[in-house]
N, C-alpha and C positions, 0 to 999 in steps of 0.2 A: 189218392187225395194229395193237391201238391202241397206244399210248404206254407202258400200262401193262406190257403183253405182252411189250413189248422185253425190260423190265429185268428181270435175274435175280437170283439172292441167293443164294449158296452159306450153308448153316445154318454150314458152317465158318467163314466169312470174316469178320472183324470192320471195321465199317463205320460212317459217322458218323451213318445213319439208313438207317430199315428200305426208303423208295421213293425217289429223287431228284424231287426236287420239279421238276413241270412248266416249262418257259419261259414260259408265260403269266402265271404269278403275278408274275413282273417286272412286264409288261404294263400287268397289274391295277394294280401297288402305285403306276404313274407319272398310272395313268388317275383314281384315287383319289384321289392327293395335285391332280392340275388339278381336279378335282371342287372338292377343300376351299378351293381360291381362288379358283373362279367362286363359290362361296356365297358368300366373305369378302366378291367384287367386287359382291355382291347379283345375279349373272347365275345365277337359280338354274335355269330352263329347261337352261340349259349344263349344271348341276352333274346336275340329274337324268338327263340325256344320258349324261355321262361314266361317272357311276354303273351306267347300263344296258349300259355298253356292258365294263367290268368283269367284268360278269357271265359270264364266259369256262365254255363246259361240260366240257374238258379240265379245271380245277377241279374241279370238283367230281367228275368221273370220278376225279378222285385221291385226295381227301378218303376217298369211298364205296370204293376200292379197300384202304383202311387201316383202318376203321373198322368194327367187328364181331370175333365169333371166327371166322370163316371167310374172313380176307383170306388171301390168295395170300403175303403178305410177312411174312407175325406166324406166326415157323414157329421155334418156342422148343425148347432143346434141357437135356436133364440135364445139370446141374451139381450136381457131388459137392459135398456142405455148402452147401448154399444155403439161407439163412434160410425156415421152416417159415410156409405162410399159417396167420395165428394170427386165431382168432374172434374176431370183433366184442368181445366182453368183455374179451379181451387185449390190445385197439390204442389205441395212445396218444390221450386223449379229443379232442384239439384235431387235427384234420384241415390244418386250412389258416393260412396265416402272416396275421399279426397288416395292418395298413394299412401300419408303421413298415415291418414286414419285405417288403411286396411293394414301395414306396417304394423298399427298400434294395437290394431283386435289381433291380429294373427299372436303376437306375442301374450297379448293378456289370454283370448281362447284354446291356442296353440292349434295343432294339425289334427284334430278331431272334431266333428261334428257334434255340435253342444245338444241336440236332441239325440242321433243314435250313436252318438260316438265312435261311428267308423273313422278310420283314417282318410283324410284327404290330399290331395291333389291341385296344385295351382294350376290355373291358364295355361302360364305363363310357362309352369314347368313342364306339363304335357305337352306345349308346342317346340319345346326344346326336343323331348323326345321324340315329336313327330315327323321331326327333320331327320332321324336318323333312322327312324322305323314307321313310314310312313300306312301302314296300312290298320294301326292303330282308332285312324281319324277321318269319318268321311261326313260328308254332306248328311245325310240321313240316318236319324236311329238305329237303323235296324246294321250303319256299317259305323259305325262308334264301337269302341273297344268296352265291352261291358262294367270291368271294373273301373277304368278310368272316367269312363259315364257316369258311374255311381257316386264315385271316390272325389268328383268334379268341387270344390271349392269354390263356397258362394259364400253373399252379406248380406245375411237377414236382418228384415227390419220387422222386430217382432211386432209392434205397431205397423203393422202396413201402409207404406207408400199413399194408397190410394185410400185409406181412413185417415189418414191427416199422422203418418208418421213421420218424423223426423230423421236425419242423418245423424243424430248425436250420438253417442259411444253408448251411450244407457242404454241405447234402444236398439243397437245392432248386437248380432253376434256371427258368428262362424257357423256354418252346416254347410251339409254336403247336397247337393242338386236334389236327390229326390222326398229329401224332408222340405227343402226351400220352397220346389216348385207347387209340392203337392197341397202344400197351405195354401197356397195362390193369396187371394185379398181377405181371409179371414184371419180372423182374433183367434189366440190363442185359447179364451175362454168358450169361443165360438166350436173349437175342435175338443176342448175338454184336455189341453194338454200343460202341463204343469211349465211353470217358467224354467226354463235353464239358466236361467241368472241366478235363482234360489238353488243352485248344486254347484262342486267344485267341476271346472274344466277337464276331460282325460287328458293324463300327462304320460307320456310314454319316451322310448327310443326313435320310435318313425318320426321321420328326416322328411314326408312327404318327395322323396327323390330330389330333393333340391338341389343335392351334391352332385344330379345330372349334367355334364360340360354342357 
């Protein structure tokens, strides 16, 4: 039985996220952070090592278990008055928060994903890395570096986009790709999962590799 198999979800039960996130992505995030300071030490042989060895496939079995309309764990339920999916024509024009404002969540949510609280990863930082260890990042899922995939840094609009949410700092927060994407255009009430604005943010040492040249 895999990992995934185990865990169950009652559609009643309200939960801080839809799959508990693997133990390997610890793993990852310690093997990643020695990565980015055998680079810093110029031991990059080491860092590409470390890198490889990150690549955990429990990962990504978790990722692809959340991701789609036919995961086992995205099993959304009626809710009486729940804001109407409104056409393209009717959604607020601006999608995604300003530099200032992902600047400003990143700081108030910090580098962990406010539903499972793994550690994440910017864009911005992985494409820095990708320059240097290019086989980290391809075109297609299945040649994505599994933790980095996971660990990917997104801005959720916990009112959804496409239900009439907004880009205002109350209604965004920080997660990681495969909690983002797996909500897709439901409610949080719709998935039975508790807010993560009602819990404090994890605060830790992880750097998100940002001290990557």
């Amino acid at each position: 039985m895999t990992l995934m198999s185990e865990v169950a979800r009652s559609s009643e039960q309200l939960c801080a996220c839809l799959c508990p996130r693997p133990p390997q992505i610890v793993f990852a995030a310690k093997l990643l952070d020695a990565a980015a300071s055998a680079h810093l030490d110029g031991n990059f042989e080491r860092a590409a090592s470390l890198i490889s060895e990150a690549n955990f496939p429990e990962i990504r079995e978790w990722t692809e278990s959340l991701w789609g309309p036919h995961s086992q764990y995205v099993r959304h339920r009626m809710v009486p008055d729940s804001p109407p999916h409104l056409p393209k024509a009717e959604r607020l024009p601006v999608r995604m928060p300003s530099l200032a404002e992902r600047q400003w969540l990143r700081a108030r949510d910090g580098l962990h994903c406010r539903f499972c609280g793994i550690p994440l990863i910017r864009k911005e930082v992985r494409e820095r890395v990708r320059r240097c260890y290019p086989t980290i990042w391809g075109r297609k899922n299945v040649a994505q570096h599994a933790a980095f995939q996971a660990m990917w840094l997104q801005y959720d609009h916990l009112l959804p986009h496409a239900r009439g949410g907004n880009n205002s700092l109350e209604n965004l927060v920080i997660t990681c790709a495969p909690c983002n994407y797996a909500r897709m255009d439901f409610t949080l009430a719709e998935l039975g999962l508790l807010d993560p604005r009602d819990r404090a943010p994890v605060r830790s040492s992880w750097d998100g590799l940002e001290r990557f040249p």
